[in-house]
C-alpha positions in Angstrom: 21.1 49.5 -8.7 20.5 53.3 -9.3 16.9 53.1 -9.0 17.5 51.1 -5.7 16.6 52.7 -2.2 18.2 49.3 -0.3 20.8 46.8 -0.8 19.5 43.6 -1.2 21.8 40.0 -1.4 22.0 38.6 -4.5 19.2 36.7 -6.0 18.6 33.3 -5.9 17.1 30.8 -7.7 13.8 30.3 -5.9 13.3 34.4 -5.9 14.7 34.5 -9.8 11.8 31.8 -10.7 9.2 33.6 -8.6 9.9 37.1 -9.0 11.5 37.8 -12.4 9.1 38.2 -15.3 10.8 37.9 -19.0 9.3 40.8 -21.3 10.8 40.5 -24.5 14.3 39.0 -26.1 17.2 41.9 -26.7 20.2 40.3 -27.4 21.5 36.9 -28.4 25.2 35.6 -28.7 27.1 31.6 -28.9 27.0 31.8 -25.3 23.5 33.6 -23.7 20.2 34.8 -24.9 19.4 38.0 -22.9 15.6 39.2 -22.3 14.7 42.4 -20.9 13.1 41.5 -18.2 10.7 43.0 -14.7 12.0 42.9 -11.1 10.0 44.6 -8.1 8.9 46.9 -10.9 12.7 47.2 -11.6 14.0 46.8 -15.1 16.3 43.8 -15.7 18.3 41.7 -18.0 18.0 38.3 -17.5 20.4 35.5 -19.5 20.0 32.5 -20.2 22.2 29.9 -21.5 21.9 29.5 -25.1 23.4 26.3 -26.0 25.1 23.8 -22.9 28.2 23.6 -25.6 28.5 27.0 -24.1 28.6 25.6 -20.6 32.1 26.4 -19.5 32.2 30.4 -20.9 28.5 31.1 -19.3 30.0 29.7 -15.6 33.4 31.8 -16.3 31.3 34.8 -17.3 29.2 34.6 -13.8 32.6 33.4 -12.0 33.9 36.9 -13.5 30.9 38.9 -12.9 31.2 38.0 -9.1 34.6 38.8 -8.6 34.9 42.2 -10.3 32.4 44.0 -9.3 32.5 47.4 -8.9 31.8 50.3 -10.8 33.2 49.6 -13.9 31.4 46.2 -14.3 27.7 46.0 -15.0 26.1 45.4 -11.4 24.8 41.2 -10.7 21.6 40.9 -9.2 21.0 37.2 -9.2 22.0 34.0 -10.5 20.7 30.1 -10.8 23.7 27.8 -11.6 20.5 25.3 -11.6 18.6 27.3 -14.0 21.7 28.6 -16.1 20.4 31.8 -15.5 22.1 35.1 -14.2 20.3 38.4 -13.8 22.0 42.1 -14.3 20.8 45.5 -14.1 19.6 47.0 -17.1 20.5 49.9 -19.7 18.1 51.2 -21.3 20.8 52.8 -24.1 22.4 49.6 -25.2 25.5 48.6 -26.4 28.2 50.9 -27.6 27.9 49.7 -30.6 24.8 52.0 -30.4 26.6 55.4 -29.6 26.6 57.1 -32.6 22.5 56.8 -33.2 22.2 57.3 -29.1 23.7 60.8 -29.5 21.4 61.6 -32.9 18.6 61.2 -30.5 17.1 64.7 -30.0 17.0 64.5 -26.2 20.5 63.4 -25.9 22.5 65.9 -29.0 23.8 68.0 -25.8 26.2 65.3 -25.1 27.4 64.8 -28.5 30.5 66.5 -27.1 34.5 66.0 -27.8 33.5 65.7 -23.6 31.7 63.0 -24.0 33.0 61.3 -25.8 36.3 61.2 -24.7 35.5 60.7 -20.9 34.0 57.1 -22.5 37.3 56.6 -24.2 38.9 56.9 -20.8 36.0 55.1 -19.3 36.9 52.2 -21.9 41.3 52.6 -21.1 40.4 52.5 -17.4 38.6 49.4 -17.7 41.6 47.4 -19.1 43.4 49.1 -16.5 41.4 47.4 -13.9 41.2 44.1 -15.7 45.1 43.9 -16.1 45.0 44.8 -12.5 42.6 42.9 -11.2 41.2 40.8 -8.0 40.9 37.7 -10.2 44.4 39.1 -11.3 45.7 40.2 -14.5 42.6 40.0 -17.2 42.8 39.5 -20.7 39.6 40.8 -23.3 39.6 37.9 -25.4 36.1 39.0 -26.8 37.6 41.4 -29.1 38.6 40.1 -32.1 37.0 42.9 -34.6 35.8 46.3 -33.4 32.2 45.9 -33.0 32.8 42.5 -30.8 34.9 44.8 -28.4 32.2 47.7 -28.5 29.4 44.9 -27.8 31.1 44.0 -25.0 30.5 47.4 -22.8 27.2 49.2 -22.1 26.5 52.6 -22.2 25.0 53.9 -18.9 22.3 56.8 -18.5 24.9 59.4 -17.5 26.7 58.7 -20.4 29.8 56.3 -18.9 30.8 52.8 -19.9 30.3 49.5 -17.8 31.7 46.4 -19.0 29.0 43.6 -19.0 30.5 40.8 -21.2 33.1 38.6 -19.3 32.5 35.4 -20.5 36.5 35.4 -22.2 38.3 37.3 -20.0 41.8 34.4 -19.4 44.2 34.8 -16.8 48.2 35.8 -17.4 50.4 35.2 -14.5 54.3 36.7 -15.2 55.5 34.9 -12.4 54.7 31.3 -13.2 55.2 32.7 -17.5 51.4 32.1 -18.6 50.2 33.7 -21.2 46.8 33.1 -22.9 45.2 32.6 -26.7 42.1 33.9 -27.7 40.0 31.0 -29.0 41.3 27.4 -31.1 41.0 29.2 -34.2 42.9 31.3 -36.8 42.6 34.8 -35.9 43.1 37.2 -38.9 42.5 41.4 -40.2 44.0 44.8 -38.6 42.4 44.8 -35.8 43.5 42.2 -33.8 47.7 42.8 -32.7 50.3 41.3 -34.6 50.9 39.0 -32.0 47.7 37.6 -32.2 48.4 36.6 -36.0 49.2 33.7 -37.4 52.9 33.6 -37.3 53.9 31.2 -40.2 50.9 32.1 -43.0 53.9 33.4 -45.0 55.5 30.1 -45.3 51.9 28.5 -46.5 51.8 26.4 -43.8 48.1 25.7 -42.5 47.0 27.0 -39.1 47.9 24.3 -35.8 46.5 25.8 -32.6 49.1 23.7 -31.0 52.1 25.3 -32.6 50.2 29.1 -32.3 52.3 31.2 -29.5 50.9 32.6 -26.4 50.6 36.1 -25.8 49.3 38.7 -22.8 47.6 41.5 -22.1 49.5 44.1 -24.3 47.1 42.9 -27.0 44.3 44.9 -25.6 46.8 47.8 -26.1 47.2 47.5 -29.5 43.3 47.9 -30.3 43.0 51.2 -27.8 43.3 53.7 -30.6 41.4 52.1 -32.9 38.6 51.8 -30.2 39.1 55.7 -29.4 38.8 56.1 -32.8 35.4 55.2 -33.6 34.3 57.0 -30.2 35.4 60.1 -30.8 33.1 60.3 -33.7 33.2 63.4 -36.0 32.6 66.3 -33.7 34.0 69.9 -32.8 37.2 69.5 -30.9 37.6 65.4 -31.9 40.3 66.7 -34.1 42.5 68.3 -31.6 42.0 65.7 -29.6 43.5 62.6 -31.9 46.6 65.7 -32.1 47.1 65.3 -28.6 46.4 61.2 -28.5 48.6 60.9 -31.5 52.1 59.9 -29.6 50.5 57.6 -26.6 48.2 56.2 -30.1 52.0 55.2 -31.8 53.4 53.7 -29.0 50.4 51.9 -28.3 50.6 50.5 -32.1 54.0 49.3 -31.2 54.8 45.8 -33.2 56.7 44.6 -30.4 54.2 44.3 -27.5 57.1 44.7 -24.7 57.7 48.2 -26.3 53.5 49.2 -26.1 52.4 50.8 -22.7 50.6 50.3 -19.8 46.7 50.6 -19.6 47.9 52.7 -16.4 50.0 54.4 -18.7 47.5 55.2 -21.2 45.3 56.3 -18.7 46.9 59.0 -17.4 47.3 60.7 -20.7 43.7 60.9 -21.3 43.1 62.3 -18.1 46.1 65.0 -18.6 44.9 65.7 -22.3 41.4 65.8 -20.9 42.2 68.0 -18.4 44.1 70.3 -20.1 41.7 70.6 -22.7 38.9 72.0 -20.2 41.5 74.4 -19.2 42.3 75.3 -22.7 38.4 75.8 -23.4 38.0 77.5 -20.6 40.9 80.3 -21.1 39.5 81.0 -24.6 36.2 81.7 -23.3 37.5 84.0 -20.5 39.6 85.8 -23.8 36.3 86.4 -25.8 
């Protein structure tokens, strides 16, 4: 962890038991309760198992959590398959769901930036990219059937990036062997989600069957990546140029036909470009004043 001088192995249950003190509940979903919690004078997020309906999600979650980490995934500290318990460093700035009133903050206005924010928008495209390229293989976000699910999904770091912290739906399509994946036994419904997603016969009036719902992959997470951008870009200087130059990579993205909508890799590199170019736009007109 960042306030860490030494690597230590992961936790385990008798040092979880022993060593991590709860403080006070933060956060509570179908699957875990999460408490902010005390480490070695280290802040930490412990969850806990909320209901053992849940069973199954919880163990992919920490099966997930193992396998991807790396930067882009909110570091494990510890775990008790015993206990049902996992333990993962903490952020003291929340969700992104909390971004907006996180850059109102007087101490953190200097960031409220078209910077910023769009380095987080990349952060956010380069995390599906990872996902749908994966060492578990390719990833789908299943948690992310309205905008703030998806948002509650990722944390917002000190420096101002985006981890991931939420893989508790996170299905596996494989090409090669034709799997694809559905999020959830239920109807799915509203803009948000991709066409794809939807319900293909409600036209007809016939009532929803899971059985008879097609699959689908990963180009669903596609779909919702302007819509995500969207929200954080926020309303600041610069934002608007910057949906001008998103604007093409945002339609084909929005593509009905999910064979026609691009890569994460894809989408990628034209935030980085349009980032890049943008600094050197910035930078030319202040050299010209």
């Amino acid at each position: 962890m960042v306030t860490m001088k030494n690597c230590t192995p992961w936790l385990q249950c008798s040092q979880i038991r022993a060593e991590v003190r709860k403080l006070k509940l933060v956060g509570q979903g179908a699957v875990k309760k999460v408490y902010l919690s005390e480490w070695r004078a280290q802040k930490v997020a412990l969850s806990k198992l909320s209901s053992p309906d849940y069973l199954e999600d919880f163990l992919h979650g920490l099966s997930m959590l193992q396998a991807l980490q790396g930067h882009q995934v909110v570091q494990l500290v510890g775990f008790c398959l015993e206990d049902h318990t996992l333990v993962t460093e903490h952020h003291p700035l929340g969700s992104l769901l909390n971004l907006d009133s996180v850059l109102a903050q007087e101490q953190h206005q200097r960031h409220n930036t078209w910077q910023t924010r769009l380095r987080l928008a990349t952060d956010y495209v380069s995390v599906l990219h990872y996902l749908h390229d994966s060492p578990a293989g390719r990833r789908v976000m299943c948690d992310s059937n309205s905008l703030e699910k998806t948002l509650s999904q990722f944390l917002l770091t000190s420096d101002f990036h985006l981890v991931v912290n939420d893989l508790d739906a996170l299905p596996e399509v494989d090409p090669s062997r034709g799997s694809s994946v559905k999020c959830g036994h239920r109807e799915l419904t509203g803009d948000f989600v991709a066409p794809e997603q939807l319900w293909p016969y409600a036209n007809d009036g016939r009532p929803f069957e899971d059985d008879l719902m097609p699959g689908y992959d990963e180009k669903t997470d596609i779909w919702k990546i302007p819509d995500v951008t969207w929200f954080l870009m926020g309303r600041v200087p610069g934002g608007d140029l910057v949906h001008f130059h998103l604007f093409q990579i945002h339609e084909e993205c929005k593509k009905e036909d999910p064979k026609l909508r691009p890569s994460a890799l894809d989408v990628l590199k034209v935030y980085r470009s349009v980032y890049s170019s943008m600094v050197r736009e910035g930078a030319g007109l202040r050299d010209m004043l």
